[in-house]
VOPAGU-2260 file (C-alpha; in pm, 1 decimal, decimal comma):
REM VOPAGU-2260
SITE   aa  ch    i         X         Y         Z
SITE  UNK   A    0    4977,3   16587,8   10370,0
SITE  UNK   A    1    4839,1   16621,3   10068,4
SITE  UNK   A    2    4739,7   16968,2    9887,9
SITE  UNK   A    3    4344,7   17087,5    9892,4
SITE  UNK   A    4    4185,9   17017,1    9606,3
SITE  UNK   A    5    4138,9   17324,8    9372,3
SITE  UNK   A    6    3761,9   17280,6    9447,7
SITE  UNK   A    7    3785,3   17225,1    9784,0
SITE  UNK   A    8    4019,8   17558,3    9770,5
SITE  UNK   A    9    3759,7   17734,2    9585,1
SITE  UNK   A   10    3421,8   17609,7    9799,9
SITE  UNK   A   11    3625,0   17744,6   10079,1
SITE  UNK   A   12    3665,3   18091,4    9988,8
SITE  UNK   A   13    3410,8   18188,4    9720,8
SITE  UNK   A   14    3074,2   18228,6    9739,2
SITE  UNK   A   15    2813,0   17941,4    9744,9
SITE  UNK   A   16    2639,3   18104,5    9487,3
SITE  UNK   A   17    2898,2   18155,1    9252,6
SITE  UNK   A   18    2770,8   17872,9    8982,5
SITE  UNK   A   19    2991,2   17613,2    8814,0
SITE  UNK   A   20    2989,3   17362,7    8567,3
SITE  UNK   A   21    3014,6   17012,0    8591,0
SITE  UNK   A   22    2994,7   16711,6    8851,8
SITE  UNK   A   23    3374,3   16771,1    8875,5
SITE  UNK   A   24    3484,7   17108,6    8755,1
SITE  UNK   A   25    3751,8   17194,5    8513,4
SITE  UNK   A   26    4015,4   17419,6    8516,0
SITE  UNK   A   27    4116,0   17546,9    8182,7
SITE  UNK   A   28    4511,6   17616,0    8136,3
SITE  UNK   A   29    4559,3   17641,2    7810,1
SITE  UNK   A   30    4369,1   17778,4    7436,3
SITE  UNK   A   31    4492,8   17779,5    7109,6
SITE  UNK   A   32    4249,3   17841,1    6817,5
SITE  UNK   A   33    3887,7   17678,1    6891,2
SITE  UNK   A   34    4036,3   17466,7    7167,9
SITE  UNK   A   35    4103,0   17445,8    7535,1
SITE  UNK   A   36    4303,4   17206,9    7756,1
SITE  UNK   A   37    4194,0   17119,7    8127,9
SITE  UNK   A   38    4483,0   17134,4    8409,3
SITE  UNK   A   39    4492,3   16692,5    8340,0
SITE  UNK   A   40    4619,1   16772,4    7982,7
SITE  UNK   A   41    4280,1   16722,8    7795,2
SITE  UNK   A   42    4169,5   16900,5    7473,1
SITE  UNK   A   43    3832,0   17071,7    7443,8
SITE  UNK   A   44    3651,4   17192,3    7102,7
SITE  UNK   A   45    3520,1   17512,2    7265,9
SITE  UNK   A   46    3163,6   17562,3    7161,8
SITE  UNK   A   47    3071,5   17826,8    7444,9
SITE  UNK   A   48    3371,3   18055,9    7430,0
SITE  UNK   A   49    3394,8   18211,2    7807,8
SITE  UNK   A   50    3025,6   18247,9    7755,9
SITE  UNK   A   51    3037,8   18420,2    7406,4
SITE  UNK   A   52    3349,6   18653,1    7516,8
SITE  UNK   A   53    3664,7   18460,4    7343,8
SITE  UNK   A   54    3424,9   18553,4    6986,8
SITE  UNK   A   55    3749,7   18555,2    6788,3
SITE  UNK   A   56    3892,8   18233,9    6979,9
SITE  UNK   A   57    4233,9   18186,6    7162,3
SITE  UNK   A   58    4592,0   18283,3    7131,0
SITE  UNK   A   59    4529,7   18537,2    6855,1
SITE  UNK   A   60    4834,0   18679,8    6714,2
SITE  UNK   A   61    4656,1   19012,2    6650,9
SITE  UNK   A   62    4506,0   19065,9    6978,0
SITE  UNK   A   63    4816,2   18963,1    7208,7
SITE  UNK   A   64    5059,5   19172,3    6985,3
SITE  UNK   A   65    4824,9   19459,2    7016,9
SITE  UNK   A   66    4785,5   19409,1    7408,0
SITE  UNK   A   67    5177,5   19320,7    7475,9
SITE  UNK   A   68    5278,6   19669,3    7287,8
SITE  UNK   A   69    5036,7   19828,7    7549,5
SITE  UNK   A   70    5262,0   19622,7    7852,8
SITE  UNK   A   71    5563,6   19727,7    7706,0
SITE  UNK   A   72    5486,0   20096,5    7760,2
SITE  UNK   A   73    5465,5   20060,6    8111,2
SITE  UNK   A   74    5142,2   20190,0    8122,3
SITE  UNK   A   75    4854,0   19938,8    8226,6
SITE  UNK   A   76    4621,6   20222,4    8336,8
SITE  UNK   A   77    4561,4   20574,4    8341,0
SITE  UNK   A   78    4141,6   20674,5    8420,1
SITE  UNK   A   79    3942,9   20879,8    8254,3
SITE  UNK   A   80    4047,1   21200,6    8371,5
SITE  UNK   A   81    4359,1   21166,3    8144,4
SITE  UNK   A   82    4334,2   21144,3    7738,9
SITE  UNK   A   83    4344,9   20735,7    7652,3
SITE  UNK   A   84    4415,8   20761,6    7263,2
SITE  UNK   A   85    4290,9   20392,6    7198,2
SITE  UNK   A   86    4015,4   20481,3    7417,5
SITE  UNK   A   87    3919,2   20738,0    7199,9
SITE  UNK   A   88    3969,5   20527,1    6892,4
SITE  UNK   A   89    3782,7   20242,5    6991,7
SITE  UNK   A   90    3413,8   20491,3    7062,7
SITE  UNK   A   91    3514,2   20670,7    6715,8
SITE  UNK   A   92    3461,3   20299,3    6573,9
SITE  UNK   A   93    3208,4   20179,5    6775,5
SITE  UNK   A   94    2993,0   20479,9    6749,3
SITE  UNK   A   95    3029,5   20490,5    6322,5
SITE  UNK   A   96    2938,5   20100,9    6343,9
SITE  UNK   A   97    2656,8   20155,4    6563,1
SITE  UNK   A   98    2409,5   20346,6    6320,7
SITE  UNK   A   99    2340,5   20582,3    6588,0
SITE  UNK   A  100    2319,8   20953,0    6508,6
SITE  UNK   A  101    2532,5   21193,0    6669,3
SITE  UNK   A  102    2657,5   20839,7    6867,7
SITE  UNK   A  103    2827,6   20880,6    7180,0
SITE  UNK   A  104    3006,1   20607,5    7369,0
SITE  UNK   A  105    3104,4   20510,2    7767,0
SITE  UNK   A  106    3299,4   20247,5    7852,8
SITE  UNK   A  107    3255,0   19994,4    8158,1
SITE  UNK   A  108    3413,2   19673,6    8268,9
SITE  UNK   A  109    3140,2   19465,3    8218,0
SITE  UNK   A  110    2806,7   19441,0    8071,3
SITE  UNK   A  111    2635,0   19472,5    8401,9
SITE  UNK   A  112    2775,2   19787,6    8412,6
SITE  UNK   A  113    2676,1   19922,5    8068,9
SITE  UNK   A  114    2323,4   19868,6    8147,7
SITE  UNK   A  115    2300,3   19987,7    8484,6
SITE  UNK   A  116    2461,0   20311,4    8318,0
SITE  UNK   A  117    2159,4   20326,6    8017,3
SITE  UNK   A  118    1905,0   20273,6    8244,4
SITE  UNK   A  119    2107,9   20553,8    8463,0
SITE  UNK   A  120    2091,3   20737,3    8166,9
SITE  UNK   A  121    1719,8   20664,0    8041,8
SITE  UNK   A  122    1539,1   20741,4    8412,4
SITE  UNK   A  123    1771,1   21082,9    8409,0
SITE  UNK   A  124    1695,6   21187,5    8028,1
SITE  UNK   A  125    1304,0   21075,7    8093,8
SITE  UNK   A  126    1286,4   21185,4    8440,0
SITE  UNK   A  127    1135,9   20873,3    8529,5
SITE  UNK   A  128    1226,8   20576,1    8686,9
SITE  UNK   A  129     968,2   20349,5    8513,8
SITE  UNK   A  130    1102,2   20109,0    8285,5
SITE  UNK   A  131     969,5   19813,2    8055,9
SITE  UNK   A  132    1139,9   19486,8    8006,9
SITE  UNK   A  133    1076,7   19187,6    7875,6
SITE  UNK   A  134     955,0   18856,1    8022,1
SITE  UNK   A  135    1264,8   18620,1    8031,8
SITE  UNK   A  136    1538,1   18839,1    8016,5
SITE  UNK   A  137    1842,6   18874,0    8195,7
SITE  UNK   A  138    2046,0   19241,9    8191,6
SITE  UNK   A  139    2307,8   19202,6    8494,5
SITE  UNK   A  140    2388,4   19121,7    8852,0
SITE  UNK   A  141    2372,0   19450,4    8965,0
SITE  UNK   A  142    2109,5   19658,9    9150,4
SITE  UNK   A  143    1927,0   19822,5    8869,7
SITE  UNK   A  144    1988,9   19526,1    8620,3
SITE  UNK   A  145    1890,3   19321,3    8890,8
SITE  UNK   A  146    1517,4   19497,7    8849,1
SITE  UNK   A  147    1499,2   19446,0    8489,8
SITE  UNK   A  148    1576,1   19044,0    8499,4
SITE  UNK   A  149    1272,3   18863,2    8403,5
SITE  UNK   A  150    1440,5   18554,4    8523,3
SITE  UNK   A  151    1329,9   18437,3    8901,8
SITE  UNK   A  152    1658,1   18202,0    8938,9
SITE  UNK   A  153    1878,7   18500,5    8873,5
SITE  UNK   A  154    1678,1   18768,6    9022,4
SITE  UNK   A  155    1859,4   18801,4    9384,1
SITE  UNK   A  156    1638,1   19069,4    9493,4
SITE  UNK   A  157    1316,3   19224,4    9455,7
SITE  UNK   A  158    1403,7   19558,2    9563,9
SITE  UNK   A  159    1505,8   19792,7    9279,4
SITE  UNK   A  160    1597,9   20146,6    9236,1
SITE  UNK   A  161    1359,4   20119,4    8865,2
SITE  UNK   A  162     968,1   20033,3    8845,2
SITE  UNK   A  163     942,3   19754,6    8603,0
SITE  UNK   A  164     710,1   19685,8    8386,8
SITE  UNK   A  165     733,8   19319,9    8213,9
SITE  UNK   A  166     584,9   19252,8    7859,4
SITE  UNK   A  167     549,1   18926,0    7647,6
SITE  UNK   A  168     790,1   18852,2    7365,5
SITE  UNK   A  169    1102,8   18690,7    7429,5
SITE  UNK   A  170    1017,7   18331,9    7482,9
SITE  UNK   A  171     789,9   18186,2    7163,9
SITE  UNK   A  172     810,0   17823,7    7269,7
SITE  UNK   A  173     622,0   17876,3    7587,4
SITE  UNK   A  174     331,3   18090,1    7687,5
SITE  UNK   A  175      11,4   18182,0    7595,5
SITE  UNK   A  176     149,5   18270,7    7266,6
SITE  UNK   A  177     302,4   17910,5    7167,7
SITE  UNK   A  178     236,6   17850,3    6839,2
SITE  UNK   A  179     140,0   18169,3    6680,8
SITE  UNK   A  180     190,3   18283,2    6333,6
SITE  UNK   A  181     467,8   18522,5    6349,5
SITE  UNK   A  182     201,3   18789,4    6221,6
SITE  UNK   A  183     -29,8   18707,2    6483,8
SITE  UNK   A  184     279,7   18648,3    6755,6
SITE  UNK   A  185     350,7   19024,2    6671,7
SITE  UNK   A  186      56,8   19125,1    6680,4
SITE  UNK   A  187     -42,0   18964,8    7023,0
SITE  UNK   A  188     268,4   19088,6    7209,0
SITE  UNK   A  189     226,1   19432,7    7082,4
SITE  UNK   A  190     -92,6   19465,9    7200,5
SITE  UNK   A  191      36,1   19336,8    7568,8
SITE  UNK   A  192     270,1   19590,1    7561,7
SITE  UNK   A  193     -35,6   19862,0    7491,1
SITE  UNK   A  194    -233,8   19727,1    7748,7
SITE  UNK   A  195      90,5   19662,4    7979,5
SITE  UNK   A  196     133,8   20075,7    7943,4
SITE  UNK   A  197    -196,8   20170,0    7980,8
SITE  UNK   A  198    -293,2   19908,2    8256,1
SITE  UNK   A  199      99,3   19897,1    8477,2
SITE  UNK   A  200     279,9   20225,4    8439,7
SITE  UNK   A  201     144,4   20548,7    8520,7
SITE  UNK   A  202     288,9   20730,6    8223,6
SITE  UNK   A  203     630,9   20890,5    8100,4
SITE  UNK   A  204     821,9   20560,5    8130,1
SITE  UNK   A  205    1176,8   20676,6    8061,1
SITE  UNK   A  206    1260,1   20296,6    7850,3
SITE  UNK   A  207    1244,1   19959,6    7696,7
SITE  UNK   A  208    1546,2   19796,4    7707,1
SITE  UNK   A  209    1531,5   19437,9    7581,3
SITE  UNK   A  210    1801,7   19154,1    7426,7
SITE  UNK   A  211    1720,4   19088,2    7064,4
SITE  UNK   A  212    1833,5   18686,1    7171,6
SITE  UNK   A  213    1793,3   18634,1    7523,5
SITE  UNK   A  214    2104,5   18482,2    7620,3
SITE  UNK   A  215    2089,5   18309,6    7955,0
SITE  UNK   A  216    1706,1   18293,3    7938,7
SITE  UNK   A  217    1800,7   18020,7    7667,7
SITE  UNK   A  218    1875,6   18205,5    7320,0
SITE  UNK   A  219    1528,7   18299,2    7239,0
SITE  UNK   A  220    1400,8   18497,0    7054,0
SITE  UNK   A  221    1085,9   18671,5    6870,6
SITE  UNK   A  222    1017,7   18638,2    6505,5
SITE  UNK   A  223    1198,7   18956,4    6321,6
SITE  UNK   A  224     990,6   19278,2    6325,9
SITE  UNK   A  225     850,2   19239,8    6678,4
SITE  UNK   A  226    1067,3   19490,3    6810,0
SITE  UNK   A  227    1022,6   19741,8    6542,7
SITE  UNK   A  228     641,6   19688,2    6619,0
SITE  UNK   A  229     730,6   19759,5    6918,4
SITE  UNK   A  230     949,8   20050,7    6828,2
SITE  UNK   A  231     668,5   20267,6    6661,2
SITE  UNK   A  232     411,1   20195,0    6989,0
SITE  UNK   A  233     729,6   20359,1    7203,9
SITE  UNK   A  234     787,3   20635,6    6995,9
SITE  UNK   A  235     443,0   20759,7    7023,1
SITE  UNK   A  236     504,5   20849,2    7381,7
SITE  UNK   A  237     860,7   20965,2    7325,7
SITE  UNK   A  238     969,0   20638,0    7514,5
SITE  UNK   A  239    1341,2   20559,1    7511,0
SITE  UNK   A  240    1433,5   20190,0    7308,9
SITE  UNK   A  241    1763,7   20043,0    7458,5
SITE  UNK   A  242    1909,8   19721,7    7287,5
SITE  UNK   A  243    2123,9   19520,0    7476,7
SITE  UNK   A  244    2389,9   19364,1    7272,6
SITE  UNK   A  245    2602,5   19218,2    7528,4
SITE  UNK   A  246    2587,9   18842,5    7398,2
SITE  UNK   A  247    2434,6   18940,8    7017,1
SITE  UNK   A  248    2659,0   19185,6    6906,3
SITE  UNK   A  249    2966,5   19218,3    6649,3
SITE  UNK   A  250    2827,1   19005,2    6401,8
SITE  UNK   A  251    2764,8   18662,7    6580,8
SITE  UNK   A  252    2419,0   18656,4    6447,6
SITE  UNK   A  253    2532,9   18615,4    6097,4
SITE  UNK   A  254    2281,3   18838,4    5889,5
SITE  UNK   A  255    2305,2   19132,6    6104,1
SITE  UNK   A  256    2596,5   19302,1    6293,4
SITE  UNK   A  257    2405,1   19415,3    6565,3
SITE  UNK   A  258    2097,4   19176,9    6695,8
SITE  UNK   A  259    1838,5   19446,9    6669,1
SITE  UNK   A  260    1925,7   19522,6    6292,1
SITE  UNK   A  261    1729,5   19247,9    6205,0
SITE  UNK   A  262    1408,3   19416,3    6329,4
SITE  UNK   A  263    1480,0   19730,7    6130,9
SITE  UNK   A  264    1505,9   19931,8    6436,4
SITE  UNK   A  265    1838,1   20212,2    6543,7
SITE  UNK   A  266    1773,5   20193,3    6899,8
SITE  UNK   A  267    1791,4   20537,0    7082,9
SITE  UNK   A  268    2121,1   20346,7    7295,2
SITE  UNK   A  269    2310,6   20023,0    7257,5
SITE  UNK   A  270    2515,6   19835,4    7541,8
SITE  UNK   A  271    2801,3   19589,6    7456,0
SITE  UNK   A  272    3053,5   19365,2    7610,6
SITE  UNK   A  273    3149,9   18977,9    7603,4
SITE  UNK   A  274    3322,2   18909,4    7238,3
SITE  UNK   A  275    3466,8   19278,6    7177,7
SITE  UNK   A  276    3809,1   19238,3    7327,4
SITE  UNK   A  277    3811,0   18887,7    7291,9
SITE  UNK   A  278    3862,5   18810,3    7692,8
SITE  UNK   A  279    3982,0   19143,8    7846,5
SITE  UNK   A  280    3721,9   19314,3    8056,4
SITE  UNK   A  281    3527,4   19590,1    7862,5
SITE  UNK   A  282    3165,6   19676,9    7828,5
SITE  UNK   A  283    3050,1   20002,0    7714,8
SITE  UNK   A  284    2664,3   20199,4    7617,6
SITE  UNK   A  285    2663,9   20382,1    7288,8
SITE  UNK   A  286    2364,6   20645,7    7264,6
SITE  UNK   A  287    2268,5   20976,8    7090,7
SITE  UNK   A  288    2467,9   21227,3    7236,0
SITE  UNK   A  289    2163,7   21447,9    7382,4
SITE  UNK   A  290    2116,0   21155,9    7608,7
SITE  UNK   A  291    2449,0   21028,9    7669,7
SITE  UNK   A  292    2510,4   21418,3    7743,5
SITE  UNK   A  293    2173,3   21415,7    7992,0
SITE  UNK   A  294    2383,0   21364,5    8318,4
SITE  UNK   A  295    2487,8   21707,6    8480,8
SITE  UNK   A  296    2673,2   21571,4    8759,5
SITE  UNK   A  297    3074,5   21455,1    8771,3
SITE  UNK   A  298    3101,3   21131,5    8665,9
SITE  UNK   A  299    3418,0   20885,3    8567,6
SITE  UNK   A  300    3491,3   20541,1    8582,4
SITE  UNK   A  301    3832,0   20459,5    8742,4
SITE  UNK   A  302    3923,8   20118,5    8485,7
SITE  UNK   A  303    3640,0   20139,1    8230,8
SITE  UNK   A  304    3805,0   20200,8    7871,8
SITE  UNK   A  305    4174,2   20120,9    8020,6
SITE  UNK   A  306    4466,7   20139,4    7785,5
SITE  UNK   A  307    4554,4   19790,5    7764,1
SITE  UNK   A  308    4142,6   19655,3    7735,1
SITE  UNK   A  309    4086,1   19917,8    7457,5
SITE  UNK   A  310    4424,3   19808,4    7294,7
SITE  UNK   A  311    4304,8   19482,1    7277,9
SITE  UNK   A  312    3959,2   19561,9    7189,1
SITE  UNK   A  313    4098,7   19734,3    6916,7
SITE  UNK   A  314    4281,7   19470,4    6753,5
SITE  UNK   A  315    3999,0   19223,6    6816,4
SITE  UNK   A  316    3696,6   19420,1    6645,0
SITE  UNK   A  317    4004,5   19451,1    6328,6
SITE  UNK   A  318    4044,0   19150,1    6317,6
SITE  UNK   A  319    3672,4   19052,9    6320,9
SITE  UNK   A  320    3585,9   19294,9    6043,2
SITE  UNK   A  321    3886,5   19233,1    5826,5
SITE  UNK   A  322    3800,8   18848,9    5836,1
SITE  UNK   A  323    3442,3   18910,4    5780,9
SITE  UNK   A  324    3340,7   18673,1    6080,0
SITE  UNK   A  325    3017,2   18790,5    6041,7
SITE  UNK   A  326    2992,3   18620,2    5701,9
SITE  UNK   A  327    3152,6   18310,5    5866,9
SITE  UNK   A  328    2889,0   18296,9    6148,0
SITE  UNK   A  329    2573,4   18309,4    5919,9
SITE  UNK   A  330    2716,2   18050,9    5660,8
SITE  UNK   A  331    2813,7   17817,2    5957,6
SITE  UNK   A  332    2513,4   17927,0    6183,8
SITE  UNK   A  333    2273,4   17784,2    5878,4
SITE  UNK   A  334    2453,5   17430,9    5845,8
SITE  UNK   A  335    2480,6   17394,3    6299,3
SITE  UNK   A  336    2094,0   17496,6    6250,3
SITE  UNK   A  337    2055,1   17243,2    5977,5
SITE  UNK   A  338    2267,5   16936,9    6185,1
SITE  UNK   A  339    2091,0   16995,7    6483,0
SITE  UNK   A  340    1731,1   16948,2    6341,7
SITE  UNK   A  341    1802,9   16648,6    6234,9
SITE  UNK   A  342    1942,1   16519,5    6491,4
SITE  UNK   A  343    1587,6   16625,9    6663,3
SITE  UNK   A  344    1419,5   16415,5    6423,3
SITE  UNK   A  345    1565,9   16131,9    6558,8
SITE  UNK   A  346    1540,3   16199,8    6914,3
SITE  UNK   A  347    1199,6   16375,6    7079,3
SITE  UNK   A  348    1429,7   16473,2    7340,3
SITE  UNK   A  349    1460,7   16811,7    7146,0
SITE  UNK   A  350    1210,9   17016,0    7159,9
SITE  UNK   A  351    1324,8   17316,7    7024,1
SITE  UNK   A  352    1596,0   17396,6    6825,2
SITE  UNK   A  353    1655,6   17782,8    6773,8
SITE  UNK   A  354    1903,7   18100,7    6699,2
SITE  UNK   A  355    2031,5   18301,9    6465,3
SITE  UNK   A  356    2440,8   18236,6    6348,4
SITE  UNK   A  357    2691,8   18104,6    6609,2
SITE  UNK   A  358    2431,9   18153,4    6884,7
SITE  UNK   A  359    2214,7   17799,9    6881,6
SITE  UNK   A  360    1961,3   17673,4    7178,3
SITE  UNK   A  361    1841,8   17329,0    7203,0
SITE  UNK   A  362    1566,8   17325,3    7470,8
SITE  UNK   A  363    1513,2   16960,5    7604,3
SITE  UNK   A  364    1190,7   16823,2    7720,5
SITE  UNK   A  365    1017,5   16503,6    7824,4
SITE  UNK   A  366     995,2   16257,3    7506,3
SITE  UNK   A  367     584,6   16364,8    7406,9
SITE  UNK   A  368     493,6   16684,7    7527,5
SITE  UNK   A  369     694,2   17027,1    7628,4
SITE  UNK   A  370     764,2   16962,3    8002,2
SITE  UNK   A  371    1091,3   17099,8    8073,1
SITE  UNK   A  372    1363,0   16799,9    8070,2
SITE  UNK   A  373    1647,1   17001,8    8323,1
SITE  UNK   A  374    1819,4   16638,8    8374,2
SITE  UNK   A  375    1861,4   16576,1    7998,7
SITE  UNK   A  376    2058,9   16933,4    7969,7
SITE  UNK   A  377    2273,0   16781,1    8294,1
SITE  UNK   A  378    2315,5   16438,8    8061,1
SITE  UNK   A  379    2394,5   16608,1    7736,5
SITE  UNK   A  380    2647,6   16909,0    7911,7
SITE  UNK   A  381    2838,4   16587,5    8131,4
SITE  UNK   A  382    2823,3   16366,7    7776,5
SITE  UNK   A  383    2968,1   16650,1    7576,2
SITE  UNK   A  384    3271,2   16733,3    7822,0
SITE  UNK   A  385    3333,8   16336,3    7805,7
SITE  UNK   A  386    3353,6   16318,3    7464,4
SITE  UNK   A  387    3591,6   16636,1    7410,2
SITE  UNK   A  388    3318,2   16919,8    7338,3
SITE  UNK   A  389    3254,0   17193,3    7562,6
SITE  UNK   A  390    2888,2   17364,7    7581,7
SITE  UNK   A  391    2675,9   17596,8    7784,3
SITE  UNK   A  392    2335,3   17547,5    8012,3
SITE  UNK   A  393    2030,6   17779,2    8054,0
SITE  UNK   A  394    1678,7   17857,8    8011,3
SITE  UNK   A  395    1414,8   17970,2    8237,5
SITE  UNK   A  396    1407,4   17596,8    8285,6
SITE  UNK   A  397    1794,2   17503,2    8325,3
SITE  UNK   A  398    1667,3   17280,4    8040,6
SITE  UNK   A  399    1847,2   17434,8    7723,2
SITE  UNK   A  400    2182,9   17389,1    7558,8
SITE  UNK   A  401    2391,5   17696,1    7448,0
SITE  UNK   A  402    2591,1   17673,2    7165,3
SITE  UNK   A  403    2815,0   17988,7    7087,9
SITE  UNK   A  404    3167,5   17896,3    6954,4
SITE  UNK   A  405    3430,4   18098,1    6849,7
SITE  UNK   A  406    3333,5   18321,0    6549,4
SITE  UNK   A  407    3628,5   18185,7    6362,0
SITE  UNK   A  408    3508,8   17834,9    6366,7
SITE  UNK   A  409    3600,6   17593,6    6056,2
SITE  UNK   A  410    3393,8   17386,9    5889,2
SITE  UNK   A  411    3571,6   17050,6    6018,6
SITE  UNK   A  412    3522,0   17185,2    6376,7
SITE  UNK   A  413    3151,8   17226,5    6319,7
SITE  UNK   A  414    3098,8   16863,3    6204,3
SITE  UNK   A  415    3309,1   16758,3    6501,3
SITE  UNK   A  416    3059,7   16891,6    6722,3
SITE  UNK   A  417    2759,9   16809,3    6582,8
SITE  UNK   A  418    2881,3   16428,6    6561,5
SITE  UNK   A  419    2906,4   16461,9    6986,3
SITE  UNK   A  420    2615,7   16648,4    7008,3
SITE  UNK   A  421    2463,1   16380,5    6832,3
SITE  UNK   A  422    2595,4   16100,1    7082,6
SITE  UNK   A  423    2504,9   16333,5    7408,4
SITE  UNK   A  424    2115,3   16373,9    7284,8
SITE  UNK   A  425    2131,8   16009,4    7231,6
SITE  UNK   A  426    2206,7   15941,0    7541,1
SITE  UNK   A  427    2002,4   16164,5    7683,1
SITE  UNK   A  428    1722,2   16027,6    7511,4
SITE  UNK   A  429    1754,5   15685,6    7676,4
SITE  UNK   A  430    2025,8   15598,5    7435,4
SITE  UNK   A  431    1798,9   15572,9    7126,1
């Protein structure tokens, strides 16, 4: 008899609702650089990157010496209740990069984690469990994170342990803001927020927490300045501003290290995750200490901060700065910006083309208007994998292509992929 199917194995025993990609689904065996190979021996140019968390690619020298040093000591994990010196390393770095005054810094497993623990933190430091979020967004999987998801396909529940608030702001292509000025878009979402405080909350909300690109709700993302706008309306009320930097930070943006730089705002607490150790599981919250400090209880977190993720994490965020990948990502964001809207010239397929550095959308629509086109995202996703590119789906819509390669991507890789690109939006433009 022959042996199950790895799908077959998988539909078996993991949830239904646990998504994945592709008519037939891959199984990725092997990386080296930008690349992957499937299980059948075929090469991938990796333009999606374990969504955004290989930033710094695959089999890094740097990054396996640093984590293989850790194995060698035996020790894999200790907790928190015991002194982690690359634990302690790793927030000393973080919290100088952050901008944050008198920066303090947690460490999770995930980013779900770091945001359920700064809204934990917010609703104790505020005494409030009211919070604002933004239309669009997507925080987590978890209870609280849950409650601040603006997105109705991955909002599981509508109970929440938080009172949320939503506010305009994070999707400009849509709306009844479409087509604004960027002075008047500002303008027009900051007085929704105003009204959305006067009119939804009953005072004292204890935050804001929003994504400066919205990552599964399509990498969207306001014109620059709407969120220190938003900022000084906050502040008048003493209301906490949390930026969640779980897909936009370490530099992927290009002009700024952290996404919410580019609004000229220090948020009063930061979470992060995805492309810090490169593929080991870490997520963390940096915040001023009086409010990282707020909780009076015990607290710890068993795995969060472990030797060998931190080791890792380490060497990755080295590596990152000593290459300047930041540089990399705005000089190559600017020409995959550049290649993709003209490839929407040709093909009214694309409706949108967006993002800041290695962090591209391309929303699809019906040829002549702005209807959603979810079955041309299917086409182009299915025409990409055939021709050797791998590429990521979202959007309120299921209608938008995410592009987020490795940081560390070369300019030969980048015309690679825009050539397929180019052939998948052909064909799902009718082959035009």
């Amino acid at each position: 008899m022959a042996e199950p199917r790895l799908i077959d194995r998988h539909r078996a025993v993991m949830p239904d609702w646990l998504a994945l990609y592709y008519d037939d689904p891959l199984e990725i065996v092997h990386g080296h650089g930008r690349r992957v190979t499937d299980a059948t021996g075929k090469s991938y140019l990796d333009f999606f990157a374990g969504i955004l968390t290989n930033a710094i690619g695959y089999d890094v020298a740097e990054v396996s010496d640093a984590v293989r040093k850790q194995l060698d000591s035996g020790i894999l994990h200790t907790s928190t209740l015991y002194l982690i010196r690359s634990q302690v390393e790793l927030a000393e770095q973080i919290a100088r990069l952050s901008g944050i005054p008198d920066a303090k810094v947690f460490f999770t497993n995930s980013g779900t984690e770091a945001n359920e623990t700064a809204l934990m933190l917010a609703t104790q430091y505020r005494r409030s469990n009211q919070v604002l979020a933004l239309r669009n967004s997507y925080h987590g999987r978890a209870f609280a994170t849950v409650g601040v998801t603006g997105i109705r396909g991955w909002s599981a529940s509508a109970l929440s342990p938080v009172k949320v608030s939503y506010v305009h702001g994070g999707y400009r292509y849509r709306g009844p803001f479409a087509g604004y000025s960027d002075a008047d878009y500002v303008k027009a979402c900051t007085d929704d927020l105003r009204d959305v405080l006067l009119t939804g909350t009953s005072g004292d909300v204890a935050c804001m927490i929003v994504e400066p690109i919205q990552g599964v709700g399509g990498f969207t993302s306001p014109p620059d300045g709407l969120f220190g706008a938003f900022h000084e309306v906050l502040a008048e009320q003493g209301i906490l501003f949390v930026s969640d930097e779980v897909q936009t930070g370490w530099g992927r943006t290009g002009d700024t290290f952290w996404g919410i730089e580019a609004h000229g705002v220090t948020p009063d607490m930061m979470t992060f995750a995805k492309g810090l150790a490169n593929g080991l599981a870490i997520g963390g919250v940096v915040a001023r200490g009086s409010i990282m400090d707020t909780i009076a209880s015990n607290s710890i977190s068993t795995f969060g901060g472990n030797p060998v993720s931190t080791a890792g994490a380490r060497a990755a965020l080295d590596y990152l700065l000593d290459h300047d990948l930041q540089a990399n990502a705005a000089r190559l964001g600017a020409r995959l910006l550049a290649g993709l809207r003209a490839v929407a010239q040709r093909h009214p397929v694309v409706g949108d083309v967006r993002g800041k550095g290695l962090m591209v959308g391309i929303e699809l629509v019906e040829p002549g208007g702005t209807t959603p086109a979810p079955a041309a995202a299917v086409t182009v996703l299915e025409e990409c994998r055939r021709l050797g590119l791998l590429v990521g789906k979202g959007g309120l819509h299921n209608n938008v292509i995410r592009l987020a390669p490795p940081m560390t991507l070369t300019a030969e890789e980048l015309d690679e992929a825009l050539g397929i690109l180019g052939e998948a939006v052909a064909a799902a433009d009718g082959g035009r």
